[in-house]
MIDRENZA-500318 format. One record per residue (C-alpha): residue number from 1; residue in one letter; x, y, z. Coordinates in pm, 1 decimal. Layout:
! residues N
<rec kolnu="NUM" zavo="a" c1="X" c2="Y" c3="Z"/>
...
This chain:
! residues 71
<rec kolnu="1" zavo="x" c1="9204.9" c2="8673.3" c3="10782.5"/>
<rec kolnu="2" zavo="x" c1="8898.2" c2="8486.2" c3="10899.4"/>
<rec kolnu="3" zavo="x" c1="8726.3" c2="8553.6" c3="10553.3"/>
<rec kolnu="4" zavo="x" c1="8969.3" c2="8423.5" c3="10415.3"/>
<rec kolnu="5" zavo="x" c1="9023.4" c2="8096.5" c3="10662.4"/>
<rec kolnu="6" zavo="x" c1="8664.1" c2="8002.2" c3="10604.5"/>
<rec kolnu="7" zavo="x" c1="8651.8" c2="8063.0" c3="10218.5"/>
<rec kolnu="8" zavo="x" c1="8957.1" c2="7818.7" c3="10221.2"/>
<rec kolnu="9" zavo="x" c1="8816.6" c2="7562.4" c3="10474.7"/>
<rec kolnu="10" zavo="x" c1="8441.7" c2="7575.0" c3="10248.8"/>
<rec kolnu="11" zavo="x" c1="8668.9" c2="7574.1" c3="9890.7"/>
<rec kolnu="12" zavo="x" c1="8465.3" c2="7899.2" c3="9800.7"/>
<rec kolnu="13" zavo="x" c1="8620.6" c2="8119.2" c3="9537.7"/>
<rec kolnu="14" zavo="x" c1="8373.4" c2="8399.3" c3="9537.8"/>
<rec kolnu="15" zavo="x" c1="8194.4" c2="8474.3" c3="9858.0"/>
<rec kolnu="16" zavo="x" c1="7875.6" c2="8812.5" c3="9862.2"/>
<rec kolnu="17" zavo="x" c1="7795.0" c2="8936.5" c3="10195.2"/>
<rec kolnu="18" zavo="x" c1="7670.1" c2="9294.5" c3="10304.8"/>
<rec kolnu="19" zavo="x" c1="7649.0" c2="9570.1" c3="10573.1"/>
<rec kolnu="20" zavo="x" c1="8016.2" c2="9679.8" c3="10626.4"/>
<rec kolnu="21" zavo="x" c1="8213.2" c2="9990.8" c3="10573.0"/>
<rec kolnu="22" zavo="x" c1="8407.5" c2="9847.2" c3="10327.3"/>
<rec kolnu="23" zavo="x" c1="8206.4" c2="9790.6" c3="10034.2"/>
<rec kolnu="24" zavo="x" c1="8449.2" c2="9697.1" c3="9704.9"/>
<rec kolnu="25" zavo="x" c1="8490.9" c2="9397.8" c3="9537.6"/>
<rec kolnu="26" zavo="x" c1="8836.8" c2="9250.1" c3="9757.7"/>
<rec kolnu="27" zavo="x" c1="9076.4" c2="9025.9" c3="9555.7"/>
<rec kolnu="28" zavo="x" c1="9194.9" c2="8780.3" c3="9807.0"/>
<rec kolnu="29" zavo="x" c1="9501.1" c2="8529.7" c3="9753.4"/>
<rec kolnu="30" zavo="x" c1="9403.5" c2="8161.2" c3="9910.8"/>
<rec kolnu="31" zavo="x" c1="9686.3" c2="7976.0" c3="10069.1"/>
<rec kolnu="32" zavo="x" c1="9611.8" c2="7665.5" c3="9949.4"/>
<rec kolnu="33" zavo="x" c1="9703.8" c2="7699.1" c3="9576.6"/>
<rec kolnu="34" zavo="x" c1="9757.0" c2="8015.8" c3="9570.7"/>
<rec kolnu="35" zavo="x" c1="9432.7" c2="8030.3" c3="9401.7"/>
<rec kolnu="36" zavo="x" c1="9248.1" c2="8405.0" c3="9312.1"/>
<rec kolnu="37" zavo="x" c1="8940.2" c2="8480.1" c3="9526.1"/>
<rec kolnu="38" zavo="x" c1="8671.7" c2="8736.0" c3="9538.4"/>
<rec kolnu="39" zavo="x" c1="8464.7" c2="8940.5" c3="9806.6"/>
<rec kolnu="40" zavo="x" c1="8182.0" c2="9135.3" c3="9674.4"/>
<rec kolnu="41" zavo="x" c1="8119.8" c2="9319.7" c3="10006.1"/>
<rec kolnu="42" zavo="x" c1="7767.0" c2="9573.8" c3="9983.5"/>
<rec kolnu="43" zavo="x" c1="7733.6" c2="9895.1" c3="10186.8"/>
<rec kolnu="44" zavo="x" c1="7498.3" c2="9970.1" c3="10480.1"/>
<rec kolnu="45" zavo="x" c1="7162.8" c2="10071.7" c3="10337.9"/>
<rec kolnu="46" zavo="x" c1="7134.3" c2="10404.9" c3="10589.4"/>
<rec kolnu="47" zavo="x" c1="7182.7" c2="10658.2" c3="10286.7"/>
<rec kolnu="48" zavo="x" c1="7137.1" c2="10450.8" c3="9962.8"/>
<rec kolnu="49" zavo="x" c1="7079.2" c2="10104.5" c3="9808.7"/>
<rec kolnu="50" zavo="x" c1="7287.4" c2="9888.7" c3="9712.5"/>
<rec kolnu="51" zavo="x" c1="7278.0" c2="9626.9" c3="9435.0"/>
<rec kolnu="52" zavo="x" c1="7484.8" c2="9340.3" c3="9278.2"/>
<rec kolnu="53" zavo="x" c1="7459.5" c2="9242.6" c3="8896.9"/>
<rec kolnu="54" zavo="x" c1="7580.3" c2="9004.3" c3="8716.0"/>
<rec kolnu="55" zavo="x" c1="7547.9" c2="9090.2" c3="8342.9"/>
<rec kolnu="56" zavo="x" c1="7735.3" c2="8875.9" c3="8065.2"/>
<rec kolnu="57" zavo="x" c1="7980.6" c2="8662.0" c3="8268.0"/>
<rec kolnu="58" zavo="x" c1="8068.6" c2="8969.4" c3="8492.5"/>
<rec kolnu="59" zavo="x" c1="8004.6" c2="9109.9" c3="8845.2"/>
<rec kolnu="60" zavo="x" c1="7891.3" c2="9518.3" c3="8872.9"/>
<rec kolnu="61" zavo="x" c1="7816.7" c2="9651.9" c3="9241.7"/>
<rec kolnu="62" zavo="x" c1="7576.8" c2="9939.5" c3="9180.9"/>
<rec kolnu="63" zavo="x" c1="7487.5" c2="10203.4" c3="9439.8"/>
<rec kolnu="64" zavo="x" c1="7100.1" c2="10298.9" c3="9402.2"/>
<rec kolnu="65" zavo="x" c1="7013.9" c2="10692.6" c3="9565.2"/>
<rec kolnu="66" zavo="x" c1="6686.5" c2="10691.5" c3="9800.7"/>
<rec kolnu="67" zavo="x" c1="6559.5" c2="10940.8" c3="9561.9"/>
<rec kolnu="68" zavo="x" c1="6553.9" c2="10711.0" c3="9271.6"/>
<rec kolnu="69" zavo="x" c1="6261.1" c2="10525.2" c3="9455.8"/>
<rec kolnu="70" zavo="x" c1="6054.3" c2="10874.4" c3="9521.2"/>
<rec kolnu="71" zavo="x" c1="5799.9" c2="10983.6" c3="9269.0"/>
């Protein structure tokens, strides 16, 4: 709810942020005109990487394995 309170109160309609245990893109539903939001939330980087793109008008979270970055 306070994601959502702050998006509202800032007029922000897509908001990235990182480190949680939920990582997913969240559709959220803004009270003031019932307007359609997004959270792009990233994982912890303990176990892997993590990575947003944005690629021809479209957002892709991508999850990068440690052993992609050993020789």
């Amino acid at each position: 709810e306070e994601v959502e309170r702050v998006m509202e109160e800032h007029d922000v309609l897509h908001l990235i942020h990182g480190h949680t245990h939920r990582p997913a893109a969240h559709t959220l539903k803004l009270r003031q005109d019932q307007e359609t939001a997004t959270r792009r939330v990233l994982g912890d980087w303990d176990q892997q990487g993590w990575v947003l793109n944005y690629i021809d008008g479209h957002f892709d979270i991508q999850v990068i394995p440690y052993t992609d970055f050993l020789p």
